[in-house]
N, C-alpha and C positions, 0 to 999 in steps of 0.2 A: 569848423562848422559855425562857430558864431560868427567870427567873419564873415564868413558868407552869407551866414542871413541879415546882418547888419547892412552891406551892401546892397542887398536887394531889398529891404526895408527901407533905402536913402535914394533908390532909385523910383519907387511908389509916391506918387505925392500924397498930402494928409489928406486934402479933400477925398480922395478914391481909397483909401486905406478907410476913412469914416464910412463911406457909400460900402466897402466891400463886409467891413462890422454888422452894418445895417444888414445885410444877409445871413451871416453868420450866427449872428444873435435874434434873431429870427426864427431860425431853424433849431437854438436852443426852447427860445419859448414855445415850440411846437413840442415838443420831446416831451412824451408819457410821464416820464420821473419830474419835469420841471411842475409841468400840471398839476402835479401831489404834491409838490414840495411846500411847505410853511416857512421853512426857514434854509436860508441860501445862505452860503459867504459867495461875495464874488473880488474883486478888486477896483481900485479908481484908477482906470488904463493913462499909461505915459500916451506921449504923441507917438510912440512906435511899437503900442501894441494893439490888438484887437478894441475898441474901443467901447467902452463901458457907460458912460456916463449916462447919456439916454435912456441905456435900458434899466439903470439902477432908481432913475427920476419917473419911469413909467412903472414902476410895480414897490416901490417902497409902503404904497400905503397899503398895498395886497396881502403883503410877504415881508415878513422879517428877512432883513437885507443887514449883513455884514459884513463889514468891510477890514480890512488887514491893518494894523499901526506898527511900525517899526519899533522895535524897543530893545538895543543893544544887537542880539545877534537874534533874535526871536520875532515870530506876530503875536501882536495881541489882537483880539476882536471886539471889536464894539460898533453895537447897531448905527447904520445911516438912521438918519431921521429928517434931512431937507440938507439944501446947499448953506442952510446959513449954520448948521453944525458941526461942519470941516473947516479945519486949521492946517498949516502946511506943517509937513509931518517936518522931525526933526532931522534924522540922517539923511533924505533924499529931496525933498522938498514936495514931495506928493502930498498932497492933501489927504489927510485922513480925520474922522469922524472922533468929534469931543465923548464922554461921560464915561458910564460904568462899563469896566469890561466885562465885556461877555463870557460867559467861563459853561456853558452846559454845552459841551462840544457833540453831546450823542442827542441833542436836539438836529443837528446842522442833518438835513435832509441832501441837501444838491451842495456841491464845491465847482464853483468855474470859477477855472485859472489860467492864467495867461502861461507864458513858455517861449525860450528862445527859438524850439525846434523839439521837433514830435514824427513816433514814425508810426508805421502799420501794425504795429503791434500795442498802440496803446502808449509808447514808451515817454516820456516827458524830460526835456532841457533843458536847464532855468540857467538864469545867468551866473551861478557858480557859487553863491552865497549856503545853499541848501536853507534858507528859510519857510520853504515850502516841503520841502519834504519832512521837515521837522515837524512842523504841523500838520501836515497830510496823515502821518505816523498816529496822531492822538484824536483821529478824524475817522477810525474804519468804519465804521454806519454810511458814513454817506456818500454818493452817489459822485463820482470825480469824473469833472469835464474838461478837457484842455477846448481850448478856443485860438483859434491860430488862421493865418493866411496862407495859402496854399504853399506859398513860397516856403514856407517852415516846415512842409511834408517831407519827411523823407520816407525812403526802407527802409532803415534803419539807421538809429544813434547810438554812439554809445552808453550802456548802464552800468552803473554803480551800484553796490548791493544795497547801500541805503536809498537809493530812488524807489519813488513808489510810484506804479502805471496807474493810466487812468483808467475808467471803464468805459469812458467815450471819449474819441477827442471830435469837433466839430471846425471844417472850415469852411470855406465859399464855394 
């Protein structure tokens, strides 16, 4: 299954993957729960995922906005605060946000996350790390959003007793 959505993520060019975002996240910031929310984690999108950056640059001075840091097998959180506070994270080279970690996890209101593949039931596929479920685990307050291109729909994926579903996922 990842194969498969790999290929069809190679076959999307970026420009139209960013345009198809641009709906995607759109139709988050529409959604009753975002409207409430104070404090979001979202992530800083690779070039072949749902793409983040715009929207994290349009609403940081709204909304406490947290973003993920790699740190061994784990995330840490610590708030965006502008482009000039991201440094290229250490194990993947993603840019993630300098200072204090963020530690009040039953503040986080809303979770959009990205995902290799997501079905009709809420279910979530990450690229195989479980970094996200580990944290999703010490996150139950808040409100989980997969964000994905249609391509990454299925009826179903398979689960894992440690995956945790989302309560929305959202694509184009």
């Amino acid at each position: 299954m990842r194969k498969l959505v790999r290929n069809a993520k190679n076959v999307v060019p970026f420009e139209e993957k960013v345009a198809r975002s641009r709906n995607i996240m759109l139709r988050v910031e529409q959604h009753e729960m975002f409207l409430k929310s104070k404090t979001l984690l979202l992530y800083w999108s690779m070039d072949d995922e749902v793409a983040t950056h715009e929207f994290v640059e349009r609403w940081y001075h709204e909304k406490c906005i947290l973003l993920p840091c790699v740190e061994g097998d784990d995330l840490l959180l610590r708030q965006y605060r502008g482009p000039e506070s991201m440094r290229p994270g250490p194990q993947f080279g993603i840019p993630e946000p300098v200072g204090p970690v963020y530690s009040d996890l039953d503040a986080i209101d809303m979770i959009i996350i990205p995902g290799v593949a997501f079905d009709i039931h809420n279910n979530r596929m990450g690229r195989g790390r479980g970094f996200y479920d580990r944290l999703l685990k010490s996150t139950p307050n808040a409100y989980k959003v997969g964000v994905a291109f249609s391509f990454q729909m299925f009826d179903n994926i398979p689960v894992e007793p440690f995956d945790v579903p989302m309560d929305l996922v959202v694509s184009e």
